[in-house]
C-alpha positions as CSV (number, residue, x, y, z in Angstrom):
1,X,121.6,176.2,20.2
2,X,119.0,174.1,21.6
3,X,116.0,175.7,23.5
4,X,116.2,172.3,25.8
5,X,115.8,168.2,25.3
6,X,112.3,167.0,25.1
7,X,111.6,163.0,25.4
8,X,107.9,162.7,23.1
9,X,106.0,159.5,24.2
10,X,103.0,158.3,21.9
11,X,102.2,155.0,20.2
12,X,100.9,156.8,17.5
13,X,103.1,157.5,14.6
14,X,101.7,159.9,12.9
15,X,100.9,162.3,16.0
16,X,104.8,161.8,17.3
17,X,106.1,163.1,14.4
18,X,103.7,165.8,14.2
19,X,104.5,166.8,17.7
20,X,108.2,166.4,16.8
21,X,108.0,169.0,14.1
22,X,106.3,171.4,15.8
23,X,109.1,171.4,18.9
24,X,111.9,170.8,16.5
25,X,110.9,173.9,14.0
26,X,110.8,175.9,17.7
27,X,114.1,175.1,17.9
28,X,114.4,172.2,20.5
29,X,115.8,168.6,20.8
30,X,113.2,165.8,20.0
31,X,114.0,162.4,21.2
32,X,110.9,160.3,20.3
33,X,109.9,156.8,22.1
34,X,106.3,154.8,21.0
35,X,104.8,153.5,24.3
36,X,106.1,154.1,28.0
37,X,108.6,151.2,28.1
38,X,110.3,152.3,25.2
39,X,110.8,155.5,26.9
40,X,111.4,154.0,30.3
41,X,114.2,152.2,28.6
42,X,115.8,155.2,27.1
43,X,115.8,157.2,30.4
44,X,117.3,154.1,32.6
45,X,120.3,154.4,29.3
46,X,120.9,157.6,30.7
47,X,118.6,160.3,28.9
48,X,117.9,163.3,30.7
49,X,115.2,165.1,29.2
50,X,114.8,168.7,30.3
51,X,110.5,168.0,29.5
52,X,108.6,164.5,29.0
53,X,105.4,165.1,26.9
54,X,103.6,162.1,27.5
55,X,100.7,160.3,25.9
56,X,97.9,159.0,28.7
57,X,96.7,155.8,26.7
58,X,99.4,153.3,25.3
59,X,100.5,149.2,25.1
60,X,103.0,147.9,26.9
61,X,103.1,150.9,29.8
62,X,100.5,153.3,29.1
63,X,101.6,157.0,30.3
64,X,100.4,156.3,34.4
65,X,102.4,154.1,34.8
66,X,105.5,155.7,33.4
67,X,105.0,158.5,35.1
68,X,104.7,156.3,38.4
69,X,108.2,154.9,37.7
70,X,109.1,158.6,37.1
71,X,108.0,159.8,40.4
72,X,109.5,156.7,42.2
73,X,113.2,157.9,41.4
74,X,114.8,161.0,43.0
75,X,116.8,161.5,39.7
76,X,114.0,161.8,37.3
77,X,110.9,163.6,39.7
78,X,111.8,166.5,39.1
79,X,111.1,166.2,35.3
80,X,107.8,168.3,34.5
81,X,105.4,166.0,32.7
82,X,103.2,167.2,30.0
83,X,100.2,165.1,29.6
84,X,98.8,164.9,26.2
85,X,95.0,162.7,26.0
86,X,92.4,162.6,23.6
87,X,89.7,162.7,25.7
88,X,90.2,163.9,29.6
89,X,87.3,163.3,32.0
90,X,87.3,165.5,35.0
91,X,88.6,162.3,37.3
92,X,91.1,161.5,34.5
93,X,92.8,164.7,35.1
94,X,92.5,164.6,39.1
95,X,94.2,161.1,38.7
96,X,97.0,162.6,36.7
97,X,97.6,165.4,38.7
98,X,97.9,163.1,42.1
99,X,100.1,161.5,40.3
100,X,102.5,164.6,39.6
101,X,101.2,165.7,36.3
102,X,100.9,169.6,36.1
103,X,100.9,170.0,32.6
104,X,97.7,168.8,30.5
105,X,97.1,168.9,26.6
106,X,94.3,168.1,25.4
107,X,94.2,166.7,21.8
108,X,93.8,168.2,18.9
109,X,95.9,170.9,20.4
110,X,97.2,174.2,18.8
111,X,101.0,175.0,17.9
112,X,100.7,178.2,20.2
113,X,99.3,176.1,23.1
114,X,101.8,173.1,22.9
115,X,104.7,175.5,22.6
116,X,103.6,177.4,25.4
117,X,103.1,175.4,27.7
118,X,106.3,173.4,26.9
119,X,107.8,176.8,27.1
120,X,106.1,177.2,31.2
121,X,107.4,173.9,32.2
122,X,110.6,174.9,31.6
123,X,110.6,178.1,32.7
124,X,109.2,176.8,35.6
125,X,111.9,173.7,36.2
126,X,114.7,176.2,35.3
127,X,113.3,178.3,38.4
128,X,113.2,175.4,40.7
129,X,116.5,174.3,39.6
130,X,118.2,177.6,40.5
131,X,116.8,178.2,43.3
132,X,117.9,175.4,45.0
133,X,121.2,175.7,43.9
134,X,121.3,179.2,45.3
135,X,120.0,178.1,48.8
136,X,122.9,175.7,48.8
137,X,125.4,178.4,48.9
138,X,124.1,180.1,51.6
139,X,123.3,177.6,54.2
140,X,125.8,178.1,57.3
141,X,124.9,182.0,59.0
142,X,121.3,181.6,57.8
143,X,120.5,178.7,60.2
144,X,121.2,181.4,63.2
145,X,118.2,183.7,62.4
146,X,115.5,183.8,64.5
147,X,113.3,186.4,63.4
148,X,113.5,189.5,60.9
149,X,111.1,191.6,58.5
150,X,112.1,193.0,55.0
151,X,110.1,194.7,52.3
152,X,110.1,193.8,48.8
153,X,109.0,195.3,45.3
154,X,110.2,193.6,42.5
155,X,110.2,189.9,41.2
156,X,114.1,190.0,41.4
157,X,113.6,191.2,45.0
158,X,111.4,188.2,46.1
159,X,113.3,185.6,45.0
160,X,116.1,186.5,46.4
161,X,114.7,187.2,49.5
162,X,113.2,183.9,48.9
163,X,116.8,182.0,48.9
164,X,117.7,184.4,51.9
165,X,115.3,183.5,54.6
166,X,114.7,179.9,53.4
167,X,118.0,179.2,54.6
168,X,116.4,180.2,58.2
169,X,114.1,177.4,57.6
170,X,115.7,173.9,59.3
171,X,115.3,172.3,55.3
172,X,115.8,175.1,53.1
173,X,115.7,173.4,49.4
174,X,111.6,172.4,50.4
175,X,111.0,175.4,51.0
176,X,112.5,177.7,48.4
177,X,110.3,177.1,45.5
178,X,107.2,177.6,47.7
179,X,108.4,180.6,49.7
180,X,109.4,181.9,45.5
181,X,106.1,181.5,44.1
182,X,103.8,182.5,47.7
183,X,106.5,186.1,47.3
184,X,106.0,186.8,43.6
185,X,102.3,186.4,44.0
186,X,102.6,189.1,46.2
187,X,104.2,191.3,43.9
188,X,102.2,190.3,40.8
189,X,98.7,189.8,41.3
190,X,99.0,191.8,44.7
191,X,100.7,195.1,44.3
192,X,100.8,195.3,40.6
193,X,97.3,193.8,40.2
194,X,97.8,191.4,37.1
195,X,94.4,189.3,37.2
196,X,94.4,185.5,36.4
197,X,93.0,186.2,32.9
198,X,95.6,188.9,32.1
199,X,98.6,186.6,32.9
200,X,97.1,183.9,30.7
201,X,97.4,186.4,28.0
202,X,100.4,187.9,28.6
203,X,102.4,184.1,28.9
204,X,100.7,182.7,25.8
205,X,101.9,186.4,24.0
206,X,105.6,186.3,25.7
207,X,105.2,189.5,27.3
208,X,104.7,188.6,30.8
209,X,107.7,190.1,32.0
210,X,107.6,193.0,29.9
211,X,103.8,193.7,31.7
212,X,105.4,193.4,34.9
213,X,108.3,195.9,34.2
214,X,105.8,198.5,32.4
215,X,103.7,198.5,36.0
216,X,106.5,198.6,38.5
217,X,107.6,201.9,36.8
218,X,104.2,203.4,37.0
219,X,104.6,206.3,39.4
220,X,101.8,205.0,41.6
221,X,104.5,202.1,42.3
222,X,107.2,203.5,43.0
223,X,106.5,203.8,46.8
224,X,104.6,200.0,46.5
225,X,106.1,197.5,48.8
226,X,105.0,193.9,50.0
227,X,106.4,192.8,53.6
228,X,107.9,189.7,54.7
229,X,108.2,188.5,58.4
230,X,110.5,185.2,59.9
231,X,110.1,183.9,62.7
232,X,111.9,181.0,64.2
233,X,110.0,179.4,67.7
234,X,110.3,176.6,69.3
235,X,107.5,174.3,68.1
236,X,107.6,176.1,64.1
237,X,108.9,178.4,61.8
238,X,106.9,181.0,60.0
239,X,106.7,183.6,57.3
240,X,103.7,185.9,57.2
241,X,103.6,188.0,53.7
242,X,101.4,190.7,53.2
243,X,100.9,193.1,50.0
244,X,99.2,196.2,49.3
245,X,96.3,194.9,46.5
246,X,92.9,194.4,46.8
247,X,92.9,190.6,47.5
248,X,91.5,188.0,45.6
249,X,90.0,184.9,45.9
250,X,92.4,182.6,47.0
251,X,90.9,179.2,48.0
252,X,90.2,178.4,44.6
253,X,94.2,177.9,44.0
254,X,95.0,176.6,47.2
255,X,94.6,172.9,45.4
256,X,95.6,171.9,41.9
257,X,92.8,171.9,39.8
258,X,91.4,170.0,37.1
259,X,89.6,172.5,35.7
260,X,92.9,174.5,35.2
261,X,95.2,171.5,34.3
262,X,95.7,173.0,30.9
263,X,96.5,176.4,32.0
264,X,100.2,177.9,31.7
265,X,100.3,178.9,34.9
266,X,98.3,178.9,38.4
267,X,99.8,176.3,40.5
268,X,102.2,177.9,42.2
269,X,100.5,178.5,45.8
270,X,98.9,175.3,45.7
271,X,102.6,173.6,44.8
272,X,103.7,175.9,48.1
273,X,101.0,174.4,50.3
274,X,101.5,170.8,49.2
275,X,105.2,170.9,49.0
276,X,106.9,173.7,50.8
277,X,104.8,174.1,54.0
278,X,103.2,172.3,56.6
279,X,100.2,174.7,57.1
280,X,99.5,177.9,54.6
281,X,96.6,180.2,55.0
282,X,95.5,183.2,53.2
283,X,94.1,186.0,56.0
284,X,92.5,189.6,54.8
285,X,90.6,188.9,51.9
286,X,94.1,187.5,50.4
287,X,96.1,190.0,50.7
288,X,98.0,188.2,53.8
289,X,99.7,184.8,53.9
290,X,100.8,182.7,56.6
291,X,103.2,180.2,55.9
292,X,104.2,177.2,58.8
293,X,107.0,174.6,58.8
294,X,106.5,172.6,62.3
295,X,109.4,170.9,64.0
């Protein structure tokens, strides 16, 4: 069975079939196009690709302006672009990433790298994808709430909670993924204390999860909650998070960066704060956030 459908874009003949091996041998679905208006044809035929892994610099349509006809239609956006380049300047990258790409490789890439990245943007379209579908079944009772606190430990715990009290919220599917990623920061890099550099390893290895299990059953965590509180008022609703770490430094993520464009991970509170919230500031050295939608 097929780990997922992958469109590859790139003019160049011998690096598309090169990166079509490599996905193919990993155990997914290749469909290949040479510039961006072959692919542009292909997806307005009716493809669906679960991952487009596109090449920056092509004829016809180079990979911009693809993925600006991409972002223009509400049935393809939510495709996670990969970015592939030879040769990314810092303002290259900030360019793509305005533009929707979160996802860079930069070429000559490793196997390891391309497949785990590939691997991320799944993973993390799959989330978004299901947790949108959750919200939508629990939309009616929800929209009554007007203020309530919970604790939660686990990663299981916060995204359900996350589908829970987004369905408070007056648009619930915006703010689901944000109020997702803002909660499982909370559990991972607050309470449980995995550093940036330790979940780089652990995703490029496959043993995120695994990590995360071995430290919520450490004894010391047990007893470790983070807190959630809703509130609905008249001008805004809120969620204010807090977790029992040490902090961190958080205004570094609070924008997507270039300089961690190529990374498998890290944009998840700056993906909250530019798509899920209307204000979202970190209080207490980090370890507090404050989440606003305004009416």
């Amino acid at each position: 069975m097929s780990k997922g459908l992958i469109l590859a874009v790139d003019d160049e003949a011998f690096n598309l079939d090169i990166l079509t091996e490599l996905l193919d041998d990993d155990g997914y679905e290749v469909v290949g196009a040479v510039d961006g208006q072959d692919a542009w044809e292909k997806l307005s035929a009716g493809l669906r690709p679960d991952v487009v892994v596109l090449d920056r610099m092509m004829p016809r349509m180079d990979g911009m302006a693809f993925l600006q006809l991409i972002k223009a239609d509400a049935n393809l956006r939510e495709i996670p672009v990969i970015m592939q380049t030879a040769a990314a300047t810092h303002d290259q990258v900030r360019q793509g990433i305005d533009a929707g790409v979160f996802y860079y490789l930069t070429k000559p890439y490793e196997e390891a790298v391309l497949l785990s990245i590939v691997r991320s943007a799944l993973d993390d379209a799959r989330l978004k994808a299901q947790l949108r579908s959750d919200v939508r079944q629990q939309k009616q009772v929800l929209g009554l709430l007007r203020g309530a606190q919970f604790r939660f430990r686990t990663l299981e715990d916060a995204r359900t909670l996350a589908v829970f009290i987004s369905n408070g919220f007056p648009d619930p599917e915006r703010v689901v993924y944000g109020l997702s990623e803002i909660m499982i920061n909370a559990v991972e890099h607050g309470n449980l204390g995995i550093t940036y550099d330790e979940k780089t390893a652990l995703v490029h290895n496959g043993t995120w999860h695994d990590e995360v299990q071995r430290r919520l059953n450490m004894v010391e965590q047990i007893d470790r909650f983070a807190t959630l509180v809703f509130e609905a008022g008249e001008d805004a609703y809120s969620v204010t998070i807090h977790d029992q770490g040490k902090g961190f430094d958080c205004e570094k993520f609070l924008e997507l960066s270039p300089e961690r464009a190529t990374d498998t991970h890290g944009r998840g509170i700056a993906t909250a704060k530019m798509l899920s919230f209307d204000a979202l500031e970190y209080r207490d050295s980090g370890t507090t956030v404050a989440c606003r939608v305004l009416l």
